[in-house]
N, C-alpha and C positions, 0 to 999 in steps of 0.2 A: 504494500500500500504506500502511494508518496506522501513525504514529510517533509514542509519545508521548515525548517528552521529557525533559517530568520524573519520567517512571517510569525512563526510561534511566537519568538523570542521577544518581535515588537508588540502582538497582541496580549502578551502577559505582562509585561512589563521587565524590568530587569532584574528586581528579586525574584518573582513569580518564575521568572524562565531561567534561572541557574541551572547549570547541566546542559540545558539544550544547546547549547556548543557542537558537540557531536551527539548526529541518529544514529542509534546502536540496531542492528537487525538482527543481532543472533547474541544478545545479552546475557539469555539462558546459557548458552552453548559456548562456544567460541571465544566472547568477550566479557566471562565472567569475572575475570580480573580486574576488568573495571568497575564489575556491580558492588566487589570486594571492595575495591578503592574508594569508593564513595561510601560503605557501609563506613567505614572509621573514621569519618566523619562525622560531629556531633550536629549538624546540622539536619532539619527533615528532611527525608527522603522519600520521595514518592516513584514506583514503579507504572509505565503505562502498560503494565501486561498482568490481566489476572490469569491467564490459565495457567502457567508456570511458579503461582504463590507459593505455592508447597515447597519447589526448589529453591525459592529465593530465598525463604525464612530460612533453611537448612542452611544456607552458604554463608547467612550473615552471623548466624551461631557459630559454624565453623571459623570464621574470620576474627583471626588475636586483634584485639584493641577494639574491636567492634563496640559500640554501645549494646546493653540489650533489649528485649524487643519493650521489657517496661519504660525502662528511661528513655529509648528513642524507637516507638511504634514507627515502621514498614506501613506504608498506606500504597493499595493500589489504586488504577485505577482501567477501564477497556474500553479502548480507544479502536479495536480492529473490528470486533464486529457491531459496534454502535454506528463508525464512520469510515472507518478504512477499507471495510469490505464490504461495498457497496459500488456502485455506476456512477454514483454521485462524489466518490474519492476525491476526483482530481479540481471539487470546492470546496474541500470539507476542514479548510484548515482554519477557517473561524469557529468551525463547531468543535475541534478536536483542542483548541485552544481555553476555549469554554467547559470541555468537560475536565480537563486537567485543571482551569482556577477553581472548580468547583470541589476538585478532588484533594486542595489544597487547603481547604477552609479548615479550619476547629473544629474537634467532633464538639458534638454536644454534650453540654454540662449534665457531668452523672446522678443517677435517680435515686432517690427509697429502692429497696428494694422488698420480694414478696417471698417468702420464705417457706419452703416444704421439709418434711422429716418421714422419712419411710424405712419402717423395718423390717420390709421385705415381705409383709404380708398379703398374698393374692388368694383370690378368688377364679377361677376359671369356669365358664359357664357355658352349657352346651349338650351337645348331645356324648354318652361315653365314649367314643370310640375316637375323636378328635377333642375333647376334653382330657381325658385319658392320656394320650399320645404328648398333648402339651405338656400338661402334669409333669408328666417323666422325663421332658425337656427343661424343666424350670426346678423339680423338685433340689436337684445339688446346691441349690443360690439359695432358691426363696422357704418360705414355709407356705406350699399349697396345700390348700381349701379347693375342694370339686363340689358345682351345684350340677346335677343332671337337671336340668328343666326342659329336656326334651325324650321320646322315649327311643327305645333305642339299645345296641351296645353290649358289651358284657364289661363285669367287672370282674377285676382278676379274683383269684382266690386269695389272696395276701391281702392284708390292711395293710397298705403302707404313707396313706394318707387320708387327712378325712374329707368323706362323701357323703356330701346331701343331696337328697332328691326332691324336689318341691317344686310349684308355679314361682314364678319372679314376679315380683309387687313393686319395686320400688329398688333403685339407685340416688343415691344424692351424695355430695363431697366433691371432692380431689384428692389428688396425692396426698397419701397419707392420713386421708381423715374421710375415706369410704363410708355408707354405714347405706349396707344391703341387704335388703327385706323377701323373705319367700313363704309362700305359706305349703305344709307339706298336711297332702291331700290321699296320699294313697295308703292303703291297709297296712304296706310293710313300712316298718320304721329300721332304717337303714342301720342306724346308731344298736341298735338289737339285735340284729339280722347275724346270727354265725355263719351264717354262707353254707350251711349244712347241704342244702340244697332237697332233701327232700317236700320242700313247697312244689318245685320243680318237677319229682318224679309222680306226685298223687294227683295233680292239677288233671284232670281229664281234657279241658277245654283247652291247654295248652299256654295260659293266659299269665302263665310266669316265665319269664329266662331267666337266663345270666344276668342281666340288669338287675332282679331282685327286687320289680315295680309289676304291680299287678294293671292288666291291661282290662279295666274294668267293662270295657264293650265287648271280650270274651269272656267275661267271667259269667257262669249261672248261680252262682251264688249257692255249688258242691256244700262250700267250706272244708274240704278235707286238708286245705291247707292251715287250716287254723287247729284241726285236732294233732296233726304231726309235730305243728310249731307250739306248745303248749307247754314245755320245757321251758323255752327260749322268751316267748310272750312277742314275738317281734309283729305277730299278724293279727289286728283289731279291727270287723268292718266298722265297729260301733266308736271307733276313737275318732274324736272332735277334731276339726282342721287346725291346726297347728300352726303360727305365726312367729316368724323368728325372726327377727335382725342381730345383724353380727358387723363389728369394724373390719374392713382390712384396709390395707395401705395403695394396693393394685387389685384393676382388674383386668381381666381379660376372657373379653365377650364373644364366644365363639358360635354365634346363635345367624342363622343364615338371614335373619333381620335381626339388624342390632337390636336391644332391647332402648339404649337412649340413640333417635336418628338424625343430634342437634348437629347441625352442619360444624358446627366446632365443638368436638367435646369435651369434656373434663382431662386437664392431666394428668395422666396415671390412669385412663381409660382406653384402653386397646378394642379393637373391633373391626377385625380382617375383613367379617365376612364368608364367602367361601372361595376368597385366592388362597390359592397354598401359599403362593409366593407374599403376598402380605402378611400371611399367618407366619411364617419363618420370619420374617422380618420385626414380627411384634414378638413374637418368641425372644431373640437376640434383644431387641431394646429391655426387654423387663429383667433380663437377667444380669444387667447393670443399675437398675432401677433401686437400689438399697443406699439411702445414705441421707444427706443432706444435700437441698438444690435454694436455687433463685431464682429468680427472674425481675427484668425491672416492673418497678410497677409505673404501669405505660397511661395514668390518666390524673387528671387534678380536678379537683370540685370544687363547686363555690355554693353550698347550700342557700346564701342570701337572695343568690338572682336565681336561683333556679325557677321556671315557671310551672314545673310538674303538679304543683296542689299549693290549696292555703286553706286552713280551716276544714280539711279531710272534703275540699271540690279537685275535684279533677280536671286538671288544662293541658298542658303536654305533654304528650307521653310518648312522643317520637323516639328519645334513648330505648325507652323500653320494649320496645315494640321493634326496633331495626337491629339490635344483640340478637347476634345467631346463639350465640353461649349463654343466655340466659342469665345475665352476670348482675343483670340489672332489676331490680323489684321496687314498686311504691315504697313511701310512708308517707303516705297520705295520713294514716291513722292515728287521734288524737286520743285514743285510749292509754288512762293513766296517765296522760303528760300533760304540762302545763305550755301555754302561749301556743301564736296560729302556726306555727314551727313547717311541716312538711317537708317537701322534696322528697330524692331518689335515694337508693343505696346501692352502692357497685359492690361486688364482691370481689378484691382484688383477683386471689386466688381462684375466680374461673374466668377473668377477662384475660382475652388471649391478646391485645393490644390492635385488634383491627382496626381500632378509630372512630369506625361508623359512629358511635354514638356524641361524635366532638361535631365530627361531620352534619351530624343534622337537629344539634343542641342550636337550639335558634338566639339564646340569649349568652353564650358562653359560657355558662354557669359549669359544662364539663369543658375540659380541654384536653390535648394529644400533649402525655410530660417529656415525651422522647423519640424524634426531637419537639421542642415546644413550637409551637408556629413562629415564631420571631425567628427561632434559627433556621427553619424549611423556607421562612419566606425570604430568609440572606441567601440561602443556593438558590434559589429560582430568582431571584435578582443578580447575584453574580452571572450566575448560564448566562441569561440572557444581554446582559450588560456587556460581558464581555464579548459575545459573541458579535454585538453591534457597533464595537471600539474595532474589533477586526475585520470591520467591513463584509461581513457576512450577507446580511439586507442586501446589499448590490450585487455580490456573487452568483447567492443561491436563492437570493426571497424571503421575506419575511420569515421570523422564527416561530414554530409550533413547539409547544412543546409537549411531549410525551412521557405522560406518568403513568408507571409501571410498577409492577409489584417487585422485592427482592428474589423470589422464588421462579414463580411459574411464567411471569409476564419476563423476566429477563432470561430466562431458559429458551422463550417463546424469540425473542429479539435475538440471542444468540445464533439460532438455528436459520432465523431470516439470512443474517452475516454470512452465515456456511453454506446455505445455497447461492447466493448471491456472489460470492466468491467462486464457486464449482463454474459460472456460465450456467447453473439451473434458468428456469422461465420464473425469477425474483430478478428487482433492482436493489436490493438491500433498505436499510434506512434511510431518507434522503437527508442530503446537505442541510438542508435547512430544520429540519425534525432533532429537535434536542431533546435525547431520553434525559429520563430524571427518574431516579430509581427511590423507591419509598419501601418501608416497611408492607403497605398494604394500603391499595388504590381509595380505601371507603377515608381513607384518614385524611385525604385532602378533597376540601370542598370549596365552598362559595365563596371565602373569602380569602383564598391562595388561591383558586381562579381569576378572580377580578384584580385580583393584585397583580397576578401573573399579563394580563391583559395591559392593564397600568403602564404594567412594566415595557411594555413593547413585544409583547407575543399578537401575532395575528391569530392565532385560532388554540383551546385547549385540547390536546387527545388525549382520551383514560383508556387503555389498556386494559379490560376485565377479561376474567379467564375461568373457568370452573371451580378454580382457589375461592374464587369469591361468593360466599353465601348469595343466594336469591335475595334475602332481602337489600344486601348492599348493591346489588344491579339497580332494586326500586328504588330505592332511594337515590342512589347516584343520578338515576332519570330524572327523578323530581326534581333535584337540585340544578342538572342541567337544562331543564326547562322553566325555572325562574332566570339561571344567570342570561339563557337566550334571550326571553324575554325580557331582559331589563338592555340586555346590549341592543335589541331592536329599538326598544322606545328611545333610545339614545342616538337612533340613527348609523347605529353599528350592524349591516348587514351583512346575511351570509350567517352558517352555525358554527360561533364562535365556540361554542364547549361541545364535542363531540364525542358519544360513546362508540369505543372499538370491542369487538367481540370477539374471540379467538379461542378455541376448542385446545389445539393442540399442532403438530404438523400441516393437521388436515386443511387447516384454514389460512396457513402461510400466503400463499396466493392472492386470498384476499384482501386480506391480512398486509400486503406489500403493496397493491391496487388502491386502499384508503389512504394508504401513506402519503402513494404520490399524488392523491387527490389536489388540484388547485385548493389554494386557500384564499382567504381573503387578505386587504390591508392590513396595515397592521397600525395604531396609532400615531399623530403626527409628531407626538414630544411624548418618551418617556419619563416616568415616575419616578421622582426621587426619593421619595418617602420609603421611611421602614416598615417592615411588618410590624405590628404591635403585638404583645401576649394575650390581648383583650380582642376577641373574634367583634363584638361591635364594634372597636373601633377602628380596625383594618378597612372592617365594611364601608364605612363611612370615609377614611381618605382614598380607597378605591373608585368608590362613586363619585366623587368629586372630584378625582384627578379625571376620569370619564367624562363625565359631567362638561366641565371645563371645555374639553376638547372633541366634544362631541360633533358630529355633522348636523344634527337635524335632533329637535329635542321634544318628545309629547310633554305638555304640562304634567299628566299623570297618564302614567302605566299600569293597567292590568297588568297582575303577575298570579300563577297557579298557585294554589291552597297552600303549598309548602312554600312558600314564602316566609321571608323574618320579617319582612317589611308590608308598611298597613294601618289604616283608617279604622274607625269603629264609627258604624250608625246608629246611632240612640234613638229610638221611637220617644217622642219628647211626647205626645200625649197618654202612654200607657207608664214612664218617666215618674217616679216620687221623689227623685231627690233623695232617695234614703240613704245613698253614697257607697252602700254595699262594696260597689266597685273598687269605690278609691282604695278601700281596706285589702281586698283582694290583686290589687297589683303589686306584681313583685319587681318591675321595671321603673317607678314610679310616673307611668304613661299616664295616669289618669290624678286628679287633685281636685280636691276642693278649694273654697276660698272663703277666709276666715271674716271676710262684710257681709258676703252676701249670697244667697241659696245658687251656687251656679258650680256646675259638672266643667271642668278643666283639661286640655289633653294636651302631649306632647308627642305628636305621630311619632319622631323620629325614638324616641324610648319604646314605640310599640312592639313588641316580637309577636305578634298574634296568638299566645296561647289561648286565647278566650277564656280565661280563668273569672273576667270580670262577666264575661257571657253566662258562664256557668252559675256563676253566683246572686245573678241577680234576680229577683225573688218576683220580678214583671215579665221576664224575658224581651226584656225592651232590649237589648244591645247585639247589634249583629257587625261577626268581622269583615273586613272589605280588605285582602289582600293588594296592594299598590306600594307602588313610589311617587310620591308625591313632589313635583319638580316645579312647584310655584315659586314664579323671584328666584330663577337660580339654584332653587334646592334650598332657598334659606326659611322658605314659608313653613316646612315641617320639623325646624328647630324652634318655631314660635308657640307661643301659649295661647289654642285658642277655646272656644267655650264652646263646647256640645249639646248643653244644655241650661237655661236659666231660667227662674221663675219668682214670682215677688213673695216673701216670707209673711207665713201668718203670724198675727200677734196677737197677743195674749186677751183676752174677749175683758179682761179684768184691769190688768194694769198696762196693758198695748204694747209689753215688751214681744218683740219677734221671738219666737224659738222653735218654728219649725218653717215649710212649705206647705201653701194652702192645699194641693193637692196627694201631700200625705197624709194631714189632719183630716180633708175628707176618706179619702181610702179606711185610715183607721177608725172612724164613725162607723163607715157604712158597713165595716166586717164586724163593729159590736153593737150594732144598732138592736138585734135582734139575743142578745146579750143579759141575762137578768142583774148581773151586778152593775151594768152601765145602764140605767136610766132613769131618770128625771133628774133630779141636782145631779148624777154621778156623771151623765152622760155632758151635760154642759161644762162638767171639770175637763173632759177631754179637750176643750177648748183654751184649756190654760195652763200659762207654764207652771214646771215644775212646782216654785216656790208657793203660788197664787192656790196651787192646789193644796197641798198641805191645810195653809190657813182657812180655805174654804173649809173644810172636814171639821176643821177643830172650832171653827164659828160658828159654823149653821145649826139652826137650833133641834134639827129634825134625826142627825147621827145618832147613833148609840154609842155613848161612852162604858167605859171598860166599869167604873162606880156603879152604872145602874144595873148590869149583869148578878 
């Protein structure tokens, strides 16, 4: 693939390009001496060759005076099949330029981490005969546990480990903190059973084996196996069904439908299927599986803005609802606790770090810790930046960029590289297409798109792949059909965020056909602004960097239901002012105002949970997803009034203390009331204080003396 140099060298800068001096082509091989030579050097070091990492790290171990890999971490970086092997090579040296400044940044500042302890305790479930077989492949490591819950099998004549037979009820945990439920249904109780075997030889109907579970739709109910086993006591048609739960550390599900089928499962949860080749492979992982682990813990909460409940009402519940791993559960519920408290709870330990739920958290309140958005939006601003300092735009066209998974979506871009290098019917990745590789596609959304936009990208590509849960396709869509739509209403034509779909090899083709798709413009002045760690307010310098340099601008945009952005219509005659609302926002979008009875709003604080919908006891208030672009975008940072009405006063001393249309509302519901009428009912009409004195005046009360 060609490398020029000194195009590198000027696009990076002069610290950025140290070493590019001389292109090494056989650095592994040949010219290891040099990779030696630069290893002992305390300076970073970056590789642009990952397939050779394995040899690298070995050579720089080997190498006297070398730093080690702690004090000075080897970073790579794959510069060949991203750019180099491709049709589009011989323009690609703005984008090879740009993925090396990207490959040179700062990892990301280290996290909490989430902590597991397993001592080796598994469970293996399934039918005997491939439960069995695993058993005796795990039993030298772990302490296995066998649940037969299917029929089937023999069991050997030796006890040499224990075997339950029962229906499966219930799975719940992870690593190391399992706790699995069966209820055992059938005559024989395993745990009693000597294996004598004469059940076996008197059974007429044939309705015992080796398994040692009776097969009750052959059975005629003889019972000659209960007068043989009468010794032993193991055969009772009359004993009760049986409910057991038990801890263990691991499982492994060897059931032709898993028993949990959550597209991400628990860790320390195994579940082949019926590959062999999966089932050897989960074999080998569990029999390393004893010890202590971690993982980063991959999210940060803000219970104050969350908009998921107030008061045990329900408003958002997009986190919850888009977790393939179930990681995520209400507390809505004010049971036993005091103040309107609410919001979600993540469970560290079964989030597997996809993101989706930072992704489609409309107020910020969850965020992605690793890396946090401020540092994902510095690499999609360097890529990009740098790519357009190198004259990239003129070469090859505006820059797209493509976010990809670490796993499958770059296994997928790889294999593009390698046909496309062969002379296959692929052009590779083009010149202008800057991969950008993430943990997991659901993690970046709306507002590292529009930033990414901002930034000088003509068009988003996501990269999904069968990695990615169902529900993060949905949501991905929804998302990408707001950012559409707000880039239209801005005059930004053409589909600026676009989903790519991609099976496997099979869809290479196509797969390389989107790629080269024409794209659109790309912005006339990039963004200088930073990502912020606060996802509204990214939003907000995105759209008005947009904004600003728009072509063509509607006052206000319709935008699809999963919008963060949005109006509330207040039916003002069905309206009490009873303010319900204002108490139930958790953005502070809605306000009262301490002169006089009037409902207050601030569009731009709006995330549309409807929490104030939900709670309001008229059903007066309906959401209206939009962007509101009056005056420039400055109309929906202003405070304006939804609703207002003249305050009643007091019938007694004409002090105001409510709205006339509450006071009637509340009449008219006790009108019909035996403690509210005649003097009682005319107190409704007075405040607080006036009320009182009325009671203890009037000569008509009963006082507590005359009783």
């Amino acid at each position: 693939m060609p490398l020029d140099a000194l195009a590198l060298a000027r696009a990076l800068g002069p610290e950025a390009a140290a070493g590019l001096r001389t292109v090494h082509s056989t650095l592994c091989r040949r010219e290891a001496g040099e990779f030696q030579r630069a290893c002992k050097d305390s300076a970073d070091l970056l590789v642009a060759c990952t397939q050779e990492s394995r040899l690298f790290l070995e050579l720089a171990a080997a190498t006297e005076g070398a730093p080690g890999p702690v004090e000075r971490p080897i970073r790579f970086v794959n510069i060949r099949e991203t750019a180099g092997w491709s049709k589009d090579a011989g323009a690609a040296t703005a984008k090879i330029a740009a993925l090396i400044a990207v490959a040179q940044l700062p990892e990301p500042e280290p996290v909490s981490t989430v902590s597991y302890a397993s001592g080796g305790r598994v469970l293996v479930i399934g039918d005997a005969a491939r439960a069995l077989r695993a058993a005796s492949l795990l039993a030298d490591k772990l302490d296995v546990s066998v649940l037969l819950s299917q029929p089937g099998g023999e069991l050997p004549q030796a006890r040499t480990m224990n075997v339950h037979a029962g229906r499966l009820t219930r799975i719940t945990g992870w690593l190391g903190a399992f706790e699995v439920s069966w209820v055992s249904d059938n005559p024989i109780d395993l745990d009693l059973c000597t294996r004598c075997n004469a059940c076996i030889e008197v059974c007429p109907e044939q309705a015992i084996d080796f398994g040692y579970q009776i097969d009750l739709d052959k059975c005629k109910s003889h019972r000659d196996c209960v007068r043989v086993c009468a010794a032993a006591g193991a055969i009772d048609f009359e004993r009760p069904h049986e409910i057991t739960s038990e801890h263990f550390d691991l499982v492994l599900d060897l059931l032709p439908t898993p028993f949990l089928t959550l597209h991400q499962a628990p860790q320390g949860y195994f579940r082949p299927g019926a590959d062999e080749r999966r089932h050897l492979d989960a074999v080998l992982a569990l029999r390393d599986m004893v010890g202590e682990f971690e993982k980063p813990k991959f999210f940060n909460y803000r219970q104050n803005i969350c908009a998921h409940s107030r008061n045990e009402q329900i408003g958002c519940d997009a986190c919850i609802e888009v977790c393939s791993a179930r990681a995520i559960r209400s507390d809505a519920s004010q049971k036993g606790r005091a103040g309107g408290g609410g919001g979600i709870i993540v469970e560290p330990h079964l989030c597997v770090g996809c993101g989706a739920c930072t992704t489609v958290c409309p107020s910020g309140a969850i965020s992605y810790a690793t890396p946090t958005p401020d540092h994902q939006g510095r690499r999609i601003r360097t890529l990009l930046n740098t790519y357009q300092r190198a004259g990239g735009p003129a070469v090859a066209g505006g820059a797209v960029l493509l976010i990809h998974s670490e796993g499958a979506g770059s296994r997928l871009i790889d294999e593009l590289g390698r046909g496309a290098s062969l002379g296959a019917n692929l052009r590779g990745v083009p010149a202008r297409v800057l991969p950008l590789e993430v943990r997991h596609t659901a993690s970046v959304g709306l507002d590292l798109w529009l930033a990414a936009l901002a930034y000088g990208a003509s068009q988003i590509q996501v990269l999904l792949t069968d990695e990615e849960a169902p529900e993060y396709h949905d949501a991905l869509t929804a998302q990408a059909a707001v950012a559409n739509a707000l880039m239209e209403g801005m005059g930004y034509g053409g589909e600026r965020v676009q989903l790519l779909r991609a099976r496997d090899a099979r869809d290479l083709v196509d797969l390389d056909h989107a790629l080269h798709a024409t794209g659109a413009a790309a912005i006339r002045q990039a963004a200088t602004f930073g990502v912020q760690p606060d996802k509204r307010a990214t939003l907000e310098l995105a759209i008005d960097h947009l904004l600003q340099h728009a072509p063509a601008v509607a006052e206000t945009i319709p935008l699809p239901a999963a919008s963060p952005f949005g109006s509330l219509v207040v039916d003002v005659d069905a309206c009490t002012m009873c303010l319900a609302c204002v108490g139930a926002c958790p953005e502070a979008a809605l306000a009262d105002n301490a002169e006089r009875p009037q409902l207050r709003f601030i569009e731009k604080n709006c995330v549309q949970c409807g929490l104030c919908a939900v709670t309001c006891p008229e059903n007066a208030i309906t959401l209206e997803p939009r962007l509101w672009l009056a005056d420039a975008g400055k109309a929906r940072r202003q405070t304006r009034v939804l609703n207002e009405v003249e305050p009643f006063c007091c019938v007694r001393c004409g002090k105001p203390f409510g709205t006339l249309r509450a006071i009637e509302v509340m009449i008219g519901k006790l009108a019909g009331h035996a403690m509210f009428q005649g003097p009682a009912a005319e107190r409704l009409r007075m405040c607080g204080d006036c009320r009182v004195i009325d009671i203890h005046t009037h000569a008509d009360e009963v006082r507590i003396g005359d009783l």
